[in-house]
Residue frames as qw, qx, qy, qz and C-alpha x, y, z in Angstrom:
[[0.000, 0.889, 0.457, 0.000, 0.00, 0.00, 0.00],
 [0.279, 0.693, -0.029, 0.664, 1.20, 3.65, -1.07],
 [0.342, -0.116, -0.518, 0.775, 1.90, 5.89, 1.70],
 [0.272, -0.136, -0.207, -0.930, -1.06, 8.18, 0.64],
 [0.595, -0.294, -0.471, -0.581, -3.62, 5.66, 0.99],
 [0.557, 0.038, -0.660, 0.503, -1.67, 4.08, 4.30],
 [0.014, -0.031, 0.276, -0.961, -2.49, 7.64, 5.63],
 [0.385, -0.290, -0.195, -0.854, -5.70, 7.94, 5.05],
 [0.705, -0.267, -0.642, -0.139, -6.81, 4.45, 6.14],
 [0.465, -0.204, -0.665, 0.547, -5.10, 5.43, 9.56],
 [0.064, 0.163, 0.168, 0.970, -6.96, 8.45, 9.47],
 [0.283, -0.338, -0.793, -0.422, -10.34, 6.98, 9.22],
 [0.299, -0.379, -0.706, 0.518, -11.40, 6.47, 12.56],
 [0.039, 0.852, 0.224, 0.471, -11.52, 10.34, 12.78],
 [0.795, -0.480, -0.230, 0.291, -9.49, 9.61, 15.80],
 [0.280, -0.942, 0.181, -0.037, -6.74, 11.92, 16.95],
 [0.922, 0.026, 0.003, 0.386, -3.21, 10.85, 16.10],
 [0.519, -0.750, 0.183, 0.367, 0.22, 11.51, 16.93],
 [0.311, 0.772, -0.509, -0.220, 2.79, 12.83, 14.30],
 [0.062, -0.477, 0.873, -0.078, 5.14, 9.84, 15.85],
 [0.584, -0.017, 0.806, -0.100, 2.58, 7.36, 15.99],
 [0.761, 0.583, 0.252, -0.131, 1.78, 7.66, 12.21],
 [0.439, 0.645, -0.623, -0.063, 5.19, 7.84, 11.06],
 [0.172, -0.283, 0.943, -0.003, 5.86, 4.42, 13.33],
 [0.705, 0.107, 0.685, -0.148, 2.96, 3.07, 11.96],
 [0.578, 0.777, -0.133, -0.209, 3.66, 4.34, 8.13],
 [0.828, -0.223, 0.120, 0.501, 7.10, 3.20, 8.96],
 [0.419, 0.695, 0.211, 0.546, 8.29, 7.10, 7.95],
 [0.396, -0.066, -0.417, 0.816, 9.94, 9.72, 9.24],
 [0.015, 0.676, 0.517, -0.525, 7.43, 12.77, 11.16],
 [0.241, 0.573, -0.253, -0.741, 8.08, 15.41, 8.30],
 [0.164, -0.084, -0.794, -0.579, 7.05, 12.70, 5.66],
 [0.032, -0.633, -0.755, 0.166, 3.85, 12.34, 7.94],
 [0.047, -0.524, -0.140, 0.839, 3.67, 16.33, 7.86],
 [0.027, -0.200, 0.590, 0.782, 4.12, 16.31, 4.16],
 [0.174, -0.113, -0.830, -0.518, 1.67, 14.14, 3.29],
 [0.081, 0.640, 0.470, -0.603, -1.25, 15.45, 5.88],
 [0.108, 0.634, -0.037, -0.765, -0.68, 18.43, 3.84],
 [0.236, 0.229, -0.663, -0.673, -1.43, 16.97, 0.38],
 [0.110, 0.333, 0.936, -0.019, -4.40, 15.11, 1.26],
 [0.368, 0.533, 0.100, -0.755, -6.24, 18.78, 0.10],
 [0.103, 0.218, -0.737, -0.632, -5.18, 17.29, -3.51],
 [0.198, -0.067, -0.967, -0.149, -8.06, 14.46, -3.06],
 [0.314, -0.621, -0.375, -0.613, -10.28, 16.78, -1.21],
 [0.680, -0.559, -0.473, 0.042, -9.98, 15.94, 2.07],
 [0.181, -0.845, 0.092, -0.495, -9.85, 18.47, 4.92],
 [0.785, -0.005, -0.542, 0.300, -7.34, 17.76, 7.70],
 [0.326, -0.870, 0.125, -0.347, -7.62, 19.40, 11.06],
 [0.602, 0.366, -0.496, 0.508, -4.13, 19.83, 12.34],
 [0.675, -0.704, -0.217, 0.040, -4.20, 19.92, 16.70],
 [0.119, 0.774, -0.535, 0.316, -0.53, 22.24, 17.53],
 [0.080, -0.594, 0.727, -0.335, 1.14, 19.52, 19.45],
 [0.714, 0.026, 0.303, -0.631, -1.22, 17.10, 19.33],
 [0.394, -0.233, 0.799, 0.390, -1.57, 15.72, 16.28],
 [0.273, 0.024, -0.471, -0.838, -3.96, 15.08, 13.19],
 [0.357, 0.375, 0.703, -0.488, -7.65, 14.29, 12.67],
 [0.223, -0.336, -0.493, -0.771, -10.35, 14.23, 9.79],
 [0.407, -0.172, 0.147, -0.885, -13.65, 16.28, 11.21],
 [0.729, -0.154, 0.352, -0.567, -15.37, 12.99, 10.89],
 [0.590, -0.160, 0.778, 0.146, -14.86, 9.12, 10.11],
 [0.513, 0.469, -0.355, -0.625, -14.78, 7.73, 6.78],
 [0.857, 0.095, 0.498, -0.090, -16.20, 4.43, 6.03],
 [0.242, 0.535, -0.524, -0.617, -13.88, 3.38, 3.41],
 [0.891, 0.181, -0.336, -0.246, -14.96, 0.30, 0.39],
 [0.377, -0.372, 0.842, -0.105, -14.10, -2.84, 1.40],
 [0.421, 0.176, -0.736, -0.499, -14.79, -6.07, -1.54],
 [0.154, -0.189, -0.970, 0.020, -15.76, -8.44, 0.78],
 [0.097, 0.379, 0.575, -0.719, -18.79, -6.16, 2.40],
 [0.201, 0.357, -0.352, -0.842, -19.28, -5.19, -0.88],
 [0.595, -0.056, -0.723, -0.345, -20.59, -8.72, -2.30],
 [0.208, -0.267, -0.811, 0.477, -21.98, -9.45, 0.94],
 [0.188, 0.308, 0.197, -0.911, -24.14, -6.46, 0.08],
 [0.402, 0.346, -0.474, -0.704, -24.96, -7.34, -3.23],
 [0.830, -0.001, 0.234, -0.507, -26.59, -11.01, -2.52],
 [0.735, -0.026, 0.672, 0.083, -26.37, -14.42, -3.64],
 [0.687, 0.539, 0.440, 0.209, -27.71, -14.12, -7.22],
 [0.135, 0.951, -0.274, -0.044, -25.36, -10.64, -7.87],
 [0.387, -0.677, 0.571, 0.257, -22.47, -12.20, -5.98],
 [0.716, 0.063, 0.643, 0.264, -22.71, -15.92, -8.45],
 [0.693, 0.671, 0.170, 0.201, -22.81, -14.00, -11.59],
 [0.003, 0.923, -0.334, -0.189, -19.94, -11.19, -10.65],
 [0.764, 0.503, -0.229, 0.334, -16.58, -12.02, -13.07],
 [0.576, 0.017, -0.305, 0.758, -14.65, -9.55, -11.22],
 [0.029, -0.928, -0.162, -0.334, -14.99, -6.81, -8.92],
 [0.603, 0.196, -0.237, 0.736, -12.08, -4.50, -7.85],
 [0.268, -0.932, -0.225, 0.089, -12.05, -1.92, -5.25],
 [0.707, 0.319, -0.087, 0.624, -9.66, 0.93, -5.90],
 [0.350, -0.460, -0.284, 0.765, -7.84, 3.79, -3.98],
 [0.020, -0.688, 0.035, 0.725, -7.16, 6.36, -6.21],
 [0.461, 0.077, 0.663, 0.585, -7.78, 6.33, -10.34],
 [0.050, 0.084, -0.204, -0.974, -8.67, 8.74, -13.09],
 [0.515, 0.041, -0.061, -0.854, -11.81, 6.93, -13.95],
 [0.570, -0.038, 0.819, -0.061, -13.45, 3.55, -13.06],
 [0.569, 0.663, 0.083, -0.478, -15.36, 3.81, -16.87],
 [0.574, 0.643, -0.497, -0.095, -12.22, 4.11, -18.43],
 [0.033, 0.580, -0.814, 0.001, -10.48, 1.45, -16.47],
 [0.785, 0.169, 0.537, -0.257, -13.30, -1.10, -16.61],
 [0.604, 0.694, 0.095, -0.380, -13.22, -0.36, -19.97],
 [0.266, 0.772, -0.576, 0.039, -9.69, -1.68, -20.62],
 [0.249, -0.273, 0.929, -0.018, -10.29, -4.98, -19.34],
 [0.167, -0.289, -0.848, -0.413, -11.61, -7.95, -21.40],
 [0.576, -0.256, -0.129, -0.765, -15.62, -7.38, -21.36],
 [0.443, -0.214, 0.760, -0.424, -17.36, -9.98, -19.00],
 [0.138, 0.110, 0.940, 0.294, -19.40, -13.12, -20.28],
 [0.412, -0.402, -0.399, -0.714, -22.94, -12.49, -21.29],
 [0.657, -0.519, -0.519, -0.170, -24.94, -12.94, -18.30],
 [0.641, -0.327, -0.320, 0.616, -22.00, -12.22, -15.83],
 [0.111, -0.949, -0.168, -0.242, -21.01, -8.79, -14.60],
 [0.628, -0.238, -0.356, 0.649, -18.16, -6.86, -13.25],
 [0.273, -0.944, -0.054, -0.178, -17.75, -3.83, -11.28],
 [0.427, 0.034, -0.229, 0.874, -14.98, -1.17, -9.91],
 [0.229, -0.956, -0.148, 0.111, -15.23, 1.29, -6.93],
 [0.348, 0.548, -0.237, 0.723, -13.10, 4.04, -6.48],
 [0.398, -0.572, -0.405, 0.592, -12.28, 5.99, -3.21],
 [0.006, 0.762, -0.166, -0.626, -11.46, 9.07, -5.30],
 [0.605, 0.713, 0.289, 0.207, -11.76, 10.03, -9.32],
 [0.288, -0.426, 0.252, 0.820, -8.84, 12.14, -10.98],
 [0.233, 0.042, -0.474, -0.848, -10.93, 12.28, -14.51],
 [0.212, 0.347, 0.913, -0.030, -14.12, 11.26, -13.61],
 [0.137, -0.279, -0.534, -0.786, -17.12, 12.62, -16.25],
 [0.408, 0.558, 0.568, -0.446, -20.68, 13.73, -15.99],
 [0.305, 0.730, 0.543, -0.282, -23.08, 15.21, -18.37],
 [0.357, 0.932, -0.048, 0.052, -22.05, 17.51, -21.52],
 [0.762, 0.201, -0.322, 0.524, -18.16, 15.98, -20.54],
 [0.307, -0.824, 0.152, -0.451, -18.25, 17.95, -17.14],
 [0.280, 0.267, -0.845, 0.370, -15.87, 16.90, -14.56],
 [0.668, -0.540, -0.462, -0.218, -17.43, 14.63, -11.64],
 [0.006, -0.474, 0.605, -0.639, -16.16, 16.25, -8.26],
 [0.856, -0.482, -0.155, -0.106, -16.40, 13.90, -5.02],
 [0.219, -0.809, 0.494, -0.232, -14.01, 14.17, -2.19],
 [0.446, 0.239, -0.863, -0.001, -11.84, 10.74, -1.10],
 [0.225, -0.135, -0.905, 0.334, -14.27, 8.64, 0.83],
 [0.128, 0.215, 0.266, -0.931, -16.90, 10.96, 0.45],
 [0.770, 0.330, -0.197, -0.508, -19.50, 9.64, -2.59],
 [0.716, -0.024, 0.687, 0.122, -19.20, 6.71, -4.60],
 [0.333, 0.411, -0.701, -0.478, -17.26, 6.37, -8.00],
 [0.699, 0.060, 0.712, -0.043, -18.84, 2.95, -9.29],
 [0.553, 0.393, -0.392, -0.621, -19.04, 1.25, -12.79],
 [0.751, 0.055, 0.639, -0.159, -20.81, -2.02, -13.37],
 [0.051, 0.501, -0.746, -0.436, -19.51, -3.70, -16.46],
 [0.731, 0.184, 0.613, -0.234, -22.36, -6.12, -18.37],
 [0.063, 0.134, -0.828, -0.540, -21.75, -8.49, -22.10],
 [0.719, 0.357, 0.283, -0.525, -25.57, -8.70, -23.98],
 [0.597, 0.120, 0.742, 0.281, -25.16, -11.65, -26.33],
 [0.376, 0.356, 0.441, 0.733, -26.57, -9.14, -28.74],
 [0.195, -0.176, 0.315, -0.912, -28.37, -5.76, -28.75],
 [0.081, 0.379, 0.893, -0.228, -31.16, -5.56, -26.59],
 [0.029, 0.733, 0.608, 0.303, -34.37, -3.75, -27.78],
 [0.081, -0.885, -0.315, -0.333, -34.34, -0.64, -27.17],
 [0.727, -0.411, -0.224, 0.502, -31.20, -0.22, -25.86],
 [0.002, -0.514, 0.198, -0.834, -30.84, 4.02, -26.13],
 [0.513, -0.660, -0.039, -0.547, -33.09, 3.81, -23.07],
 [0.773, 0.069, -0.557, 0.294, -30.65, 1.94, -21.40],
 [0.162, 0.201, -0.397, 0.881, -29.70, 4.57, -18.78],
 [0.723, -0.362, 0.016, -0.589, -33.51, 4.89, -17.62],
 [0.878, -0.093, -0.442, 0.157, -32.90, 1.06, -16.89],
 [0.494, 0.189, -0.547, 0.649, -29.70, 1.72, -15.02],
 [0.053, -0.246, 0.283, -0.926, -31.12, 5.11, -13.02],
 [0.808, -0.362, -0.174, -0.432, -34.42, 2.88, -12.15],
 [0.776, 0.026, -0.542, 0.321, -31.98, 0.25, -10.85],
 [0.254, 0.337, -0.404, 0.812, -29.79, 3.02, -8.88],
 [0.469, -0.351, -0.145, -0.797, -33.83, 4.31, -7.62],
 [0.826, -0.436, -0.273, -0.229, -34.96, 1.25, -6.31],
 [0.661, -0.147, -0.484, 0.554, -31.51, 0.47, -4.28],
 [0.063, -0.403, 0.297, -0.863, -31.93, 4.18, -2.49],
 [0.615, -0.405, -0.124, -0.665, -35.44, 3.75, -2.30],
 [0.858, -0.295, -0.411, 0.090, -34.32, 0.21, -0.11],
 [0.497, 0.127, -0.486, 0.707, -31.66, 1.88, 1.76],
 [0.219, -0.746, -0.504, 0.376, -34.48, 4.40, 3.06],
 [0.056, -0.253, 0.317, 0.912, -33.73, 7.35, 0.66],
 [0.314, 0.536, 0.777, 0.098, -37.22, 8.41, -0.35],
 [0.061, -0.874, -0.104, 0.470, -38.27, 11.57, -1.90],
 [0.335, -0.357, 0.546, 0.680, -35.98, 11.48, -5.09],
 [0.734, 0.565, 0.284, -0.248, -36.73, 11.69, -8.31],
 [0.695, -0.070, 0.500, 0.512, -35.45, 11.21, -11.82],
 [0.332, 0.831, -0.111, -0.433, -34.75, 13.99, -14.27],
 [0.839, 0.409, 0.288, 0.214, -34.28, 12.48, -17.78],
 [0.709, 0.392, -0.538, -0.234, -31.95, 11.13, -18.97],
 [0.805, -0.212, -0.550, 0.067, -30.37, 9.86, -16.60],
 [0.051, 0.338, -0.532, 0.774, -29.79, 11.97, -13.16],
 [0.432, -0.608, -0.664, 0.049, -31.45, 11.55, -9.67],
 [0.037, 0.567, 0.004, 0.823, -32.43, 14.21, -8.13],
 [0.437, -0.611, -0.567, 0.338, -33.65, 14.91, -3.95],
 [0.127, -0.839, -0.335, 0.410, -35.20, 18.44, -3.26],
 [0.490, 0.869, -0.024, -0.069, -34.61, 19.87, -6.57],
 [0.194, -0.826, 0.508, 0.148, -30.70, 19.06, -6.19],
 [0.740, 0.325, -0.587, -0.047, -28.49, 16.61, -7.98],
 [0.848, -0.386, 0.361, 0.023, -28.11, 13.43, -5.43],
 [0.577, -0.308, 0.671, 0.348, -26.41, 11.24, -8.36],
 [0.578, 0.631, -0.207, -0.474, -25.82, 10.91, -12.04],
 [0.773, -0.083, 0.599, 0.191, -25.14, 8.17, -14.27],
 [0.433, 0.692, -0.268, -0.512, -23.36, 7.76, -17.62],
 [0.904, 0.124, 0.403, -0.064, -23.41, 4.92, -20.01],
 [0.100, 0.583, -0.682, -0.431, -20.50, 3.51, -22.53],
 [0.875, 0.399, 0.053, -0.269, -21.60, 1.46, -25.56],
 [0.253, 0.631, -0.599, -0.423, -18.94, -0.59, -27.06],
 [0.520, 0.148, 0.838, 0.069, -19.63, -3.77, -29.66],
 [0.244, -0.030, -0.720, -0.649, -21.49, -4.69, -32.77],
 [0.564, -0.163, 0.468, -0.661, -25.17, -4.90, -32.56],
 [0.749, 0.234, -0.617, -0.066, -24.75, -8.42, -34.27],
 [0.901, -0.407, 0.071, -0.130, -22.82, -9.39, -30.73],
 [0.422, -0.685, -0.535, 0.259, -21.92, -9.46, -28.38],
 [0.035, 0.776, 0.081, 0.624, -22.17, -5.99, -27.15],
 [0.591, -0.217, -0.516, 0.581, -20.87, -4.23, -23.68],
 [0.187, -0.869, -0.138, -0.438, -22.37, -1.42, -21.58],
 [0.455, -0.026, -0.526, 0.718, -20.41, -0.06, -18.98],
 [0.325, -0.828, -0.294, -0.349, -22.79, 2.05, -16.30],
 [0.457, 0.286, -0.304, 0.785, -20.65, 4.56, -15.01],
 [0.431, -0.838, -0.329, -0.058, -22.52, 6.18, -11.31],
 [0.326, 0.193, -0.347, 0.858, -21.36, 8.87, -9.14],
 [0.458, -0.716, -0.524, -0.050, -23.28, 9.33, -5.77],
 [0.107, -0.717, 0.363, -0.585, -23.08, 12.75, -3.28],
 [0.461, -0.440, -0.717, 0.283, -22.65, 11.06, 0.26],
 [0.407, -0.674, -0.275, 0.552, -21.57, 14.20, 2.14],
 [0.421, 0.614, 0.149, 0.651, -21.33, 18.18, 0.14],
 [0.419, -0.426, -0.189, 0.779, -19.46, 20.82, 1.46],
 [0.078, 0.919, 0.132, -0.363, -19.76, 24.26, 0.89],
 [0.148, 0.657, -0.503, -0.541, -16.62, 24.03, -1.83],
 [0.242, 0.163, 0.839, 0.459, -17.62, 21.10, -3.57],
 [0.199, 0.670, 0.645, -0.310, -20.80, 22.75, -4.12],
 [0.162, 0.806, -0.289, -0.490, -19.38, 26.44, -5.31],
 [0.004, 0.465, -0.722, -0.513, -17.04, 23.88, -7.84],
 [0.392, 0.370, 0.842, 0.006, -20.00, 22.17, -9.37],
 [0.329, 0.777, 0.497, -0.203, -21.89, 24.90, -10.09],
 [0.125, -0.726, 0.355, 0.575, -18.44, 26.76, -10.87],
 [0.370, -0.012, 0.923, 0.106, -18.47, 23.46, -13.41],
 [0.448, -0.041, -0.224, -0.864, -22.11, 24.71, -15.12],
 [0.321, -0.119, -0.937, 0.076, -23.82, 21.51, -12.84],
 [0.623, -0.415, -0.598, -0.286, -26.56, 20.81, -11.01],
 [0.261, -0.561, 0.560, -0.551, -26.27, 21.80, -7.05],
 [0.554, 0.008, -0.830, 0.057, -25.48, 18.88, -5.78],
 [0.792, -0.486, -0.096, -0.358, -27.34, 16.74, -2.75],
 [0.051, -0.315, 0.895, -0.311, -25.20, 14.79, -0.19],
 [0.676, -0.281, -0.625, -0.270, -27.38, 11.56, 0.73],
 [0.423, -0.232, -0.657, 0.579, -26.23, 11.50, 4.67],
 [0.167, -0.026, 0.055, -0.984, -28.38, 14.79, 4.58],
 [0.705, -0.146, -0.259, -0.644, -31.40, 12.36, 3.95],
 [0.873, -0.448, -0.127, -0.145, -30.28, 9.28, 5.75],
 [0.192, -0.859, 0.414, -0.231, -27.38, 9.90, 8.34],
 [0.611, -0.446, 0.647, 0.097, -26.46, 6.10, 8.88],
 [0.742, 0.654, -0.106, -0.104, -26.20, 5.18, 5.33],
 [0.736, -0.320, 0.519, 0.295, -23.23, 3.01, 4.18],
 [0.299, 0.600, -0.565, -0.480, -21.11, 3.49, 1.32],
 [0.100, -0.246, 0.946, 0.188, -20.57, -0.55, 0.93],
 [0.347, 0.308, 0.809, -0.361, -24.15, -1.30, 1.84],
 [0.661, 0.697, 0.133, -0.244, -26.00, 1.04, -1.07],
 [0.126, 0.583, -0.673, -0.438, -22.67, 0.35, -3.30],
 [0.147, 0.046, 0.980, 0.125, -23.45, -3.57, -3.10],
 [0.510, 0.628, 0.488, -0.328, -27.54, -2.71, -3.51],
 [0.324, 0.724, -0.237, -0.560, -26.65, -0.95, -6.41],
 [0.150, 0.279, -0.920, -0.231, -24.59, -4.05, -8.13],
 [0.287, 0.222, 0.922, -0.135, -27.50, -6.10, -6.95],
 [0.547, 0.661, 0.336, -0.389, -30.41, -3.90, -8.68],
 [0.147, 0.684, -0.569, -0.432, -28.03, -3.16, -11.53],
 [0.146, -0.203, 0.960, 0.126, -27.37, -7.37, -12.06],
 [0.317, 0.469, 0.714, -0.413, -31.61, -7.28, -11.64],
 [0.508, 0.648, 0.401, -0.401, -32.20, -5.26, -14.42],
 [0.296, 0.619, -0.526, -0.502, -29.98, -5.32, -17.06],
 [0.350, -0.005, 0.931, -0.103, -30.28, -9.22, -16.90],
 [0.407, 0.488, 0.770, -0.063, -34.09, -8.58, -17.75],
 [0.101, 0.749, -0.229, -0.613, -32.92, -5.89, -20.30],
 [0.120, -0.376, 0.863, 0.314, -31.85, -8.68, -22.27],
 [0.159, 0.294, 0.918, 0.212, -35.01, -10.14, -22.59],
 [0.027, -0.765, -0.577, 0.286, -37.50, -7.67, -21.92],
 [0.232, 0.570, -0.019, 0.788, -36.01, -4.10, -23.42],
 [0.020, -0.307, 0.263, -0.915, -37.02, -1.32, -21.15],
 [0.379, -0.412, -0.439, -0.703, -40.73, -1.78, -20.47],
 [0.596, -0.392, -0.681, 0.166, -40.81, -3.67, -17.29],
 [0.395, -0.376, -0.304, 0.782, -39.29, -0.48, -15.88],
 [0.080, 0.353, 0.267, 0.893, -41.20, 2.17, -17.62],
 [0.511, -0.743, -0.383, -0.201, -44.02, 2.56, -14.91],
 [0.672, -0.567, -0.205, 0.430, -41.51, 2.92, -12.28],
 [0.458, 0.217, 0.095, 0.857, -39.40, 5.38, -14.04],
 [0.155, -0.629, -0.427, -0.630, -42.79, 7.27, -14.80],
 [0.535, -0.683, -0.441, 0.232, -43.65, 7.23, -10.75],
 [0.469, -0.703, -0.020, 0.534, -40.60, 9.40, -10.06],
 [0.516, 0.517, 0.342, 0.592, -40.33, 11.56, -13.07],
 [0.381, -0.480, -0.194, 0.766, -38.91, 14.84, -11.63],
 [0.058, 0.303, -0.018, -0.951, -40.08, 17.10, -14.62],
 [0.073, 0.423, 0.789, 0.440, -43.48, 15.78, -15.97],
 [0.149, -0.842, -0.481, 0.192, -45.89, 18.56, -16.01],
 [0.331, -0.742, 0.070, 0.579, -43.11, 21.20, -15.64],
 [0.440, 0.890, -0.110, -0.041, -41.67, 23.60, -18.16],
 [0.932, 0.203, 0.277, 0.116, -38.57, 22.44, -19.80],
 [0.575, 0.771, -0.160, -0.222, -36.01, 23.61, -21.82],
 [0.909, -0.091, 0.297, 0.278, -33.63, 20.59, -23.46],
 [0.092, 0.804, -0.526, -0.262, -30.00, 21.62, -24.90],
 [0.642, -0.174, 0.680, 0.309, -28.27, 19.24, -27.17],
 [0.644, 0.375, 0.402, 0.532, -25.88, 19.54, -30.16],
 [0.023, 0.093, 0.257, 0.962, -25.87, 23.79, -30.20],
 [0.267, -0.404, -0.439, -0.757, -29.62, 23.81, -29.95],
 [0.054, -0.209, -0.806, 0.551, -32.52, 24.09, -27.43],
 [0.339, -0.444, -0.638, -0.530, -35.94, 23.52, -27.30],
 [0.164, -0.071, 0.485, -0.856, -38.36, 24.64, -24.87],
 [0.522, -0.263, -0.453, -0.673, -41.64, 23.21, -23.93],
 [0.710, -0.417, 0.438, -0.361, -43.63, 21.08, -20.68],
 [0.222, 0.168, -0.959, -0.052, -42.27, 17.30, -20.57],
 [0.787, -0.081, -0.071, -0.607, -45.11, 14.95, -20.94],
 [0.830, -0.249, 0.488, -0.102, -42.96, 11.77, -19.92],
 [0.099, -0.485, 0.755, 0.430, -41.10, 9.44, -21.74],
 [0.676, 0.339, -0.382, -0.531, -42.25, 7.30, -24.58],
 [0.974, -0.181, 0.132, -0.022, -42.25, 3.06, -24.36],
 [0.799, 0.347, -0.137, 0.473, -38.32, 3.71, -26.02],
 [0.641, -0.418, -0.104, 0.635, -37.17, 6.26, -23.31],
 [0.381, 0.392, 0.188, 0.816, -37.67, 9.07, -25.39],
 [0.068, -0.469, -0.231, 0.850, -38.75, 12.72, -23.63],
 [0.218, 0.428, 0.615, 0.625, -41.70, 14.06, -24.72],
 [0.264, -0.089, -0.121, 0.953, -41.82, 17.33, -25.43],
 [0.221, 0.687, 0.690, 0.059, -44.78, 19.09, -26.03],
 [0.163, -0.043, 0.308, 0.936, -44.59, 22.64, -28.18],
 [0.341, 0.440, 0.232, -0.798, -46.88, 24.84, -29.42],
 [0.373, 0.337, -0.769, -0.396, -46.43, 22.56, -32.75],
 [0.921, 0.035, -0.363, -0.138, -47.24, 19.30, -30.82],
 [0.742, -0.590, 0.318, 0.030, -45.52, 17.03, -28.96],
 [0.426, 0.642, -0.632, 0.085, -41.50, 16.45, -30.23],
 [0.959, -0.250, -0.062, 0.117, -39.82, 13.18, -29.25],
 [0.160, -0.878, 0.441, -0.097, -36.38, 14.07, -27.45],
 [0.938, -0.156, -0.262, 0.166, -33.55, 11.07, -27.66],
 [0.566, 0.062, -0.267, 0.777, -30.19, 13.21, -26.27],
 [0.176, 0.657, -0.017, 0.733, -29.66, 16.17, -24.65],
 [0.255, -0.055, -0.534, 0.805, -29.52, 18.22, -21.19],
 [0.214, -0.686, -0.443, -0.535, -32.62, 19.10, -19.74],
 [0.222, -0.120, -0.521, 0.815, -32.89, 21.48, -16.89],
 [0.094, -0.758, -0.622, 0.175, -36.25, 23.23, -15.58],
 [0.240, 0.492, 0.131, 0.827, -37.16, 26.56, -16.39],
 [0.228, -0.453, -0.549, 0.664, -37.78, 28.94, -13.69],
 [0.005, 0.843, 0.536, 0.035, -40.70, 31.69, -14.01],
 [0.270, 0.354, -0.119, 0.888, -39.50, 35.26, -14.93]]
């Protein structure tokens, strides 16, 4: 283990530590403990420094852990998973899923992160989450060929994500098409999907999540600095929430529906999607490609499309950024 991630793990607790007893347990000298305190800003994390004392984070961090992880995720998740990897630090779990062979059809793999250096959202925005603070995840699934309707894939996924809150005790969200969740008009989490294959077969989707747990006051300002969504924290709705516990729900709903994606396209989940639809009813206006349309969203279509309704009629919407329009 690095000396970075050494640190942090001793860190966790939230406990109070001694210059001398983290450099004899780092095996390092006190001014390499100093050093590296002082560069854990790089990864976000806020270290309160005690004059004589020693160090502390304001509050514990539950970090990932594999076995708690598939102990989350059930029987029928754990027997199909190929491989899942829990990592410290990496630019993007997406792109490194994405760089190992693809799993069999039916099977599934999955990478956490503790911390993103290039992780994406929306319109190729950067995804900001402190170390040990959210959840970087990407679930990694092989469809013998395409499935029906598989643009609406991401509704799939962001039901999936929906029903593991909604079991952790995270109610009140909603979904704002395409594929974001939303809790009290803020972004909670967002999700982004990589296609690569032939639809002939076999084909790979890689569902790429990023969850708030906890949002400061500067990850906030650098979202929005970002042109994002103010972001939710989930411990703001439920305070004992696990990272491992809704990480492994997630891999379980995730294994649940894309499974019956394969046979079924979308539809099984279009009612549920519909339940928590965060802008039916509501004025609109959708950006994608240079352009933008304005009108109320009337729900999505049986293929996941966004329909728009205009003074023209109703337009069918497959891409694009939609954000709510606020009343002059």
């Amino acid at each position: 283990m690095s000396l970075r991630p050494a640190l942090i793990r001793a860190l966790a607790d939230g406990d109070l530590h001694s210059g001398a007893s983290l450099a004899v347990r780092l095996g390092v000298s006190r001014s390499a403990v100093w050093k590296q305190v002082h560069q854990l800003a790089d990864v976000g994390l806020e270290v309160v420094v005690e004059g004589r004392r020693g160090y502390r984070l304001p509050r514990q961090l539950e970090l990932l852990d594999r076995e708690r992880l598939l102990a989350a995720a059930g029987s029928s998740a754990r027997d199909a998973c190929d491989n899942l990897q829990v990592a410290g630090i990496i630019e993007s779990t997406n792109v490194a899923l994405a760089a190992v062979a693809p799993p069999p059809p039916g099977c599934w793999q999955g990478l956490v992160a503790e911390f993103q250096t290039g992780g994406r959202g929306r319109r190729g925005r950067r995804w900001h989450s402190p170390y040990g603070s959210g959840l970087c995840l990407s679930f990694g699934w092989s469809f013998a060929t395409a499935p029906r309707e598989l643009p609406a894939l991401s509704l799939g996924a962001a039901v999936a994500v929906s029903r593991a809150l909604a079991a952790s005790g995270v109610e009140g969200h909603g979904l704002k098409w395409p594929n974001d969740i939303v809790l009290g008009g803020a972004k909670l989490a967002g999700l982004l999907v990589d296609v690569d294959g032939d639809a002939r077969g076999p084909l790979r989707v890689i569902v790429g999540i990023g969850i708030n747990f906890s949002v400061s006051g500067e990850l906030a300002a650098a979202v929005q600095a970002d042109g994002g969504l103010a972001p939710a924290g989930l411990l703001d709705a439920n305070p004992a929430l696990g990272r491992n516990a809704l990480a492994g729900g997630i891999f379980r709903s995730l294994h649940e529906v894309l499974a019956g994606f394969a046979e079924s396209g979308f539809a099984p989940w279009a009612a549920e999607w519909r339940a928590r639809d965060a802008c039916a009813g509501r004025e609109v206006t959708v950006r994608h490609d240079g352009e933008e349309l304005q009108g109320v969203s009337r729900g999505i279509g049986p293929d996941g499309a966004l329909l728009l309704e205009q003074s023209t009629g109703v337009v069918r919407v497959f891409s694009g950024d939609v954000s709510l329009r606020v009343a002059a």
